[in-house]
C-alpha positions as CSV (number, residue, x, y, z in Angstrom):
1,X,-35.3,-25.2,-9.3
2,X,-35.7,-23.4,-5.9
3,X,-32.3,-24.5,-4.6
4,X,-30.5,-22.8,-8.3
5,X,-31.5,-19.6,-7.0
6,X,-29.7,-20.3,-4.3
7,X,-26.1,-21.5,-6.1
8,X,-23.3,-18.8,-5.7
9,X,-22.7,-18.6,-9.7
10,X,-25.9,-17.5,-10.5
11,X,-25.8,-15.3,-7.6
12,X,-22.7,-13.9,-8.9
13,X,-23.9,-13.6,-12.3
14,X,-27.4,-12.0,-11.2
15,X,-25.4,-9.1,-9.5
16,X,-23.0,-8.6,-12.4
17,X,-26.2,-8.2,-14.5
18,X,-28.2,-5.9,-12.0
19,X,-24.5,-3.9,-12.0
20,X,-24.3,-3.9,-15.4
21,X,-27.8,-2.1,-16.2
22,X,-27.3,0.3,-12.9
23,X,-23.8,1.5,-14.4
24,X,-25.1,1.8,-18.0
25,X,-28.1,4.1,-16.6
26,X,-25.7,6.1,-14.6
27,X,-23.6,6.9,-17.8
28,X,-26.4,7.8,-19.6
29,X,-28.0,9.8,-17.2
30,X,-24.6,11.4,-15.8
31,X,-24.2,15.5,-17.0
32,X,-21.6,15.9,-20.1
33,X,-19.1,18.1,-19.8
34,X,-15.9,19.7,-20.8
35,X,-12.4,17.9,-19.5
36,X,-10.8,19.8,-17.1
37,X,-7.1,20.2,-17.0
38,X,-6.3,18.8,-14.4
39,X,-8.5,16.0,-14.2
40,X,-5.8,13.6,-14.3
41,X,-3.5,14.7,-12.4
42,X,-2.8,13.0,-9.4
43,X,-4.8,13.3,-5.9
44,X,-2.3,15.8,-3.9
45,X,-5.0,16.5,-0.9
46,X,-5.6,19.9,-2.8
47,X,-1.8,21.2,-2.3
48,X,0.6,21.5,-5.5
49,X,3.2,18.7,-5.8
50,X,6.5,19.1,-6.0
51,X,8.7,19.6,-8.5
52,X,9.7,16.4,-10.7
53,X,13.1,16.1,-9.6
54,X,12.2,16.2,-5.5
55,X,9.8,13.5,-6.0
56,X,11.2,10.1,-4.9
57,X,11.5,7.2,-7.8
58,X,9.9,3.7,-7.4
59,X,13.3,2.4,-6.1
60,X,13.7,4.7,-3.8
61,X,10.1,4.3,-2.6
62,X,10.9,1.2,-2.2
63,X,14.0,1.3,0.3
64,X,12.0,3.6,2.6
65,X,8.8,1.5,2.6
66,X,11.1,-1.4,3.6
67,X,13.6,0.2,5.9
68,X,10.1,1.2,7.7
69,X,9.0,-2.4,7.4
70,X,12.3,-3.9,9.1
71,X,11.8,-1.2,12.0
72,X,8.7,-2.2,13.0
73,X,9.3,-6.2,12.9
74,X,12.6,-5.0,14.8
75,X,10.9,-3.2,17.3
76,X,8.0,-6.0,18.1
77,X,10.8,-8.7,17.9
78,X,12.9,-6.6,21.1
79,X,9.9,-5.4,22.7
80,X,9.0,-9.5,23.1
81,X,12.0,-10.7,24.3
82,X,12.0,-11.8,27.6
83,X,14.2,-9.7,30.2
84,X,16.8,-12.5,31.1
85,X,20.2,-12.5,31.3
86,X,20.4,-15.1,28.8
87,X,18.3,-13.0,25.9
88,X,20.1,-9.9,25.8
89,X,22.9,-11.1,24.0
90,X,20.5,-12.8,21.3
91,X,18.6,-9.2,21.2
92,X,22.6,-7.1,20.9
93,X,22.7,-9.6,17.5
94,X,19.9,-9.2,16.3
95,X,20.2,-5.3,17.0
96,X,23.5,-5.4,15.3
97,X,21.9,-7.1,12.2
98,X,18.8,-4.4,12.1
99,X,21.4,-1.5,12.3
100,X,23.6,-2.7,9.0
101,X,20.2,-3.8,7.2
102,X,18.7,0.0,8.2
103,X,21.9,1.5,7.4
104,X,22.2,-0.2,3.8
105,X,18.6,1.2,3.3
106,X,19.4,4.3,3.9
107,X,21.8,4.9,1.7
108,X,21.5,7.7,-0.7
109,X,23.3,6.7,-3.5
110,X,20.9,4.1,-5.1
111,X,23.7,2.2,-7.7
């Protein structure tokens, strides 16, 4: 019996029940109020967000966080490379290769 205190499921399920009663006493004991207006907006860092049509799309969010992505790999990848002779024509390549991938990224036109 000692060692079944000890087991990770009943540990788990001891904290899901102490969690449990703590969040049901904080919901009762939490102050009521009114909704405000603009609780649900989204979190701007207290400035007002732009206008709907300024604000970037999921696809285009997602070009940028991945042009950004490649850029970085890129840049660890060259700053790596040994400085032989023999490597700077492997790093021209794969420079060549970064600069159509970026440039494709880029793009504003997203059809």
């Amino acid at each position: 019996m000692k060692n079944v205190l000890l087991t990770i499921p009943f540990a788990f399920l001891f904290f899901v029940v102490i969690l449990s009663v703590l969040y049901i006493f904080l919901i009762r004991s939490s102050p009521k109020g009114e909704d405000h207006p603009e609780k649900y907006l989204p979190y701007s860092g207290g400035q007002g967000l732009p206008p709907v049509e300024l604000r970037l799309s999921y696809q285009a969010f997602f070009r940028i966080g991945l042009l950004f992505g490649i850029m970085h790999v890129s840049a660890l990848v060259i700053s790596t490379l040994p400085l032989k002779s023999s490597t700077i024509g492997i790093g021209i390549i794969y420079l060549a290769g970064i600069s159509i991938s970026a440039f494709v990224l880029a793009r504003t036109d997203y059809t």
